[in-house]
Wavefront OBJ file of the C-alpha trace (Angstrom):
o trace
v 54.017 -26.012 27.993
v 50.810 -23.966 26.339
v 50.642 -22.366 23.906
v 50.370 -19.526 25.405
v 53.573 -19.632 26.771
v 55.162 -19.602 23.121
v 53.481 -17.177 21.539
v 56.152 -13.688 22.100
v 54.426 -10.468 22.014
v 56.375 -8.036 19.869
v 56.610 -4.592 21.506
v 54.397 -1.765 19.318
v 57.019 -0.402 17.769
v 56.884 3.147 16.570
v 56.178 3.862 12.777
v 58.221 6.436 11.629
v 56.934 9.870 10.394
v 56.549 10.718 6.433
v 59.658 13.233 7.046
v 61.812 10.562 8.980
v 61.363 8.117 6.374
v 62.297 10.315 3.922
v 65.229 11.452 5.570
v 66.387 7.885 6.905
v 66.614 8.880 10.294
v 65.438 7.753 13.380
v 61.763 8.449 14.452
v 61.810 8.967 18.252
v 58.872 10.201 20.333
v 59.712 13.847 20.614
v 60.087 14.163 16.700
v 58.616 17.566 15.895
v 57.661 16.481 12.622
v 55.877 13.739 13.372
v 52.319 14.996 14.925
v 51.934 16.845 11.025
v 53.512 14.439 8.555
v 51.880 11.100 9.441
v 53.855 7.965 7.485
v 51.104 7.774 5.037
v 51.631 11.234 3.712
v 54.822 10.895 2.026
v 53.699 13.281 -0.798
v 52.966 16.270 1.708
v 56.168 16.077 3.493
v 57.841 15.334 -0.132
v 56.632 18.627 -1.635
v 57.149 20.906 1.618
v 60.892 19.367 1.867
v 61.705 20.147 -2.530
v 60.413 23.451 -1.787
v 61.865 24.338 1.738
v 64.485 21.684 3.055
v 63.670 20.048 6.285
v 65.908 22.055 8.215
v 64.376 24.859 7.482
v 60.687 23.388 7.746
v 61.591 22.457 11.382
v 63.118 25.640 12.184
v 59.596 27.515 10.555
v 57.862 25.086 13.263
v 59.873 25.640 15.826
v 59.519 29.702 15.546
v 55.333 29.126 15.706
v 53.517 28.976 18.813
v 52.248 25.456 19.351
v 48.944 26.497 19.082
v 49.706 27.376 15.677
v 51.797 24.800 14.150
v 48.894 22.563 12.200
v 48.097 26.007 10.438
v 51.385 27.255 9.859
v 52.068 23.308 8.437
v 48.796 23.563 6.447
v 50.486 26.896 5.070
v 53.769 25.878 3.938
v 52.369 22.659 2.450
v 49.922 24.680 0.420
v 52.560 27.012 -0.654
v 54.826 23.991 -1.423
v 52.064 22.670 -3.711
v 51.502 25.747 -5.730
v 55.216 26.519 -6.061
v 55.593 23.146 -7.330
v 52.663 24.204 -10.176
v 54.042 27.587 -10.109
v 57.919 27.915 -9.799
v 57.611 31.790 -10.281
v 54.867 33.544 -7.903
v 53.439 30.429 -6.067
v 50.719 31.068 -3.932
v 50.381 34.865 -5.094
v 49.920 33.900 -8.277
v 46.988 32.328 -7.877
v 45.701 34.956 -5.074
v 46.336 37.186 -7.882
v 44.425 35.553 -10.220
v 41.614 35.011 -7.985
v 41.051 38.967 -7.301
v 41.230 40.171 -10.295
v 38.146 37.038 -11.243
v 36.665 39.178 -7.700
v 37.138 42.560 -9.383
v 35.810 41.207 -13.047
v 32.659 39.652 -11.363
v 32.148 42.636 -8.852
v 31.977 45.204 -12.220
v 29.517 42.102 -13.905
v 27.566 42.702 -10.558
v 27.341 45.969 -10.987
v 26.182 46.276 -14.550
v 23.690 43.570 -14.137
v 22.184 45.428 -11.277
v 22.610 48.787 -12.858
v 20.220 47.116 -15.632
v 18.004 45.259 -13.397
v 17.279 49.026 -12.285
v 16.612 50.620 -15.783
v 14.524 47.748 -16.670
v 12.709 48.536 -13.294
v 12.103 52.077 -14.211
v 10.829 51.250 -17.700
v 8.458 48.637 -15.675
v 7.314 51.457 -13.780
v 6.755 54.044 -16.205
v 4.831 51.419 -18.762
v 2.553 50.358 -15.729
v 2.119 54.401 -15.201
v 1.140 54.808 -18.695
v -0.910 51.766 -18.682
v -2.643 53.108 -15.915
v -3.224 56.961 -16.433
v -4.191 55.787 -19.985
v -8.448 55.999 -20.225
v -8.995 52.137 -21.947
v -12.362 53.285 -23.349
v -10.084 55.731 -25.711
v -8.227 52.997 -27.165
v -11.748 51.410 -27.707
v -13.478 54.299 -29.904
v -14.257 53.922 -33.266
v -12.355 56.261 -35.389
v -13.670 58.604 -38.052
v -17.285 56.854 -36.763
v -16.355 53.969 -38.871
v -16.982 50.554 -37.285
v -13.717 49.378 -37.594
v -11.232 50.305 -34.511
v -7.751 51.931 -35.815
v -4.722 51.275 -34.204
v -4.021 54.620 -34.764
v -1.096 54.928 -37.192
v -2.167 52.913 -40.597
v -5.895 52.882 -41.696
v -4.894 49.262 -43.710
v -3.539 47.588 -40.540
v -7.145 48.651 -39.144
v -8.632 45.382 -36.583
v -10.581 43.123 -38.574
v -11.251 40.056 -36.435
v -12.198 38.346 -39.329
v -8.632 38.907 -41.004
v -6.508 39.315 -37.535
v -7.719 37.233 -35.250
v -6.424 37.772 -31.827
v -4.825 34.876 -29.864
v -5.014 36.127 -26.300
v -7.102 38.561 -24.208
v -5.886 42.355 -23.301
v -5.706 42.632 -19.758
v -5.972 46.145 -18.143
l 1 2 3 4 5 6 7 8 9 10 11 12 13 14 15 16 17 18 19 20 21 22 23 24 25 26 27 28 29 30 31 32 33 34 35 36 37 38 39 40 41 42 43 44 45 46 47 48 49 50 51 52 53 54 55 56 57 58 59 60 61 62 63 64 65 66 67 68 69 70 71 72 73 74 75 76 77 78 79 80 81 82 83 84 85 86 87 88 89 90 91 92 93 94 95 96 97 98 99 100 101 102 103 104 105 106 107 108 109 110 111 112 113 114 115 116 117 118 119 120 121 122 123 124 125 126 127 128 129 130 131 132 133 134 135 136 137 138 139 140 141 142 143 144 145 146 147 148 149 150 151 152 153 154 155 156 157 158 159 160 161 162 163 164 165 166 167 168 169 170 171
């Protein structure tokens, strides 16, 4: 005989889903469970059946349109998880939490552009004044001295000798 004849070929057997094996039951083919709680995630099908019970996780399935089942699954694990973290409101906690962060942020967005706007204005108005301002003016000597006057203290008067000036005006 070869060796071929003695090796047996073991029939694929069928791993049970994460639910089955939880529950210690039978995995067959037609287990509605199965397609959404593979056998590696134990932990998803762990939370959704503390929360829920299995018999009332299959029924939830069993009421959605097939087409809908992996969302309504994604659903009731999510809201598994956060009433795990969140015995009291769950899910609507934290949807509660996150609009009023949405509200807080909208007013934030509002102020900041309600100052981006005045600081706009005051843009405009010192580039009007800049403007409609004759440069020469600012340029005469006063009182036909030859020092120029700022205008408002004859001591602070420009002296380039005793104020230099760093940069250039630009008109």
């Amino acid at each position: 005989m070869g060796l071929e004849s003695l090796i047996v070929t073991r029939p694929t057997t069928h791993q049970p889903c994460a639910a089955c094996r939880m529950l210690r039951r039978r995995c067959d083919s037609n287990c509605i469970l199965a397609p959404y709680f593979p056998c590696d995630e134990m932990d998803k099908f762990a939370k959704v059946h503390k929360v829920f019970g299995a018999s009332n996780v299959i029924k939830m399935i069993q009421m959605v349109e097939e087409t809908n089942r992996e969302d309504a699954v994604k659903a009731l694990v999510y809201e598994a998880t956060a009433r795990m973290r969140d015995p009291v409101y769950g899910s609507t906690g934290a949807i509660c939490q996150l609009q009023k962060m949405v509200q807080e942020l909208k007013m934030q967005l509002e102020s900041t552009k309600a100052r981006v706007l005045e600081l706009q204005q005051q843009k405009d108005q010192l580039w009007s004044v800049l403007m409609n301002v004759n440069h020469l003016d600012l340029l005469s000597p006063i009182n036909g001295g030859d020092n120029f006057c700022l205008g408002y203290d004859d001591s602070i008067a420009y002296d380039p000798d005793k104020f230099p000036v760093v940069g250039d005006w630009i008109f």
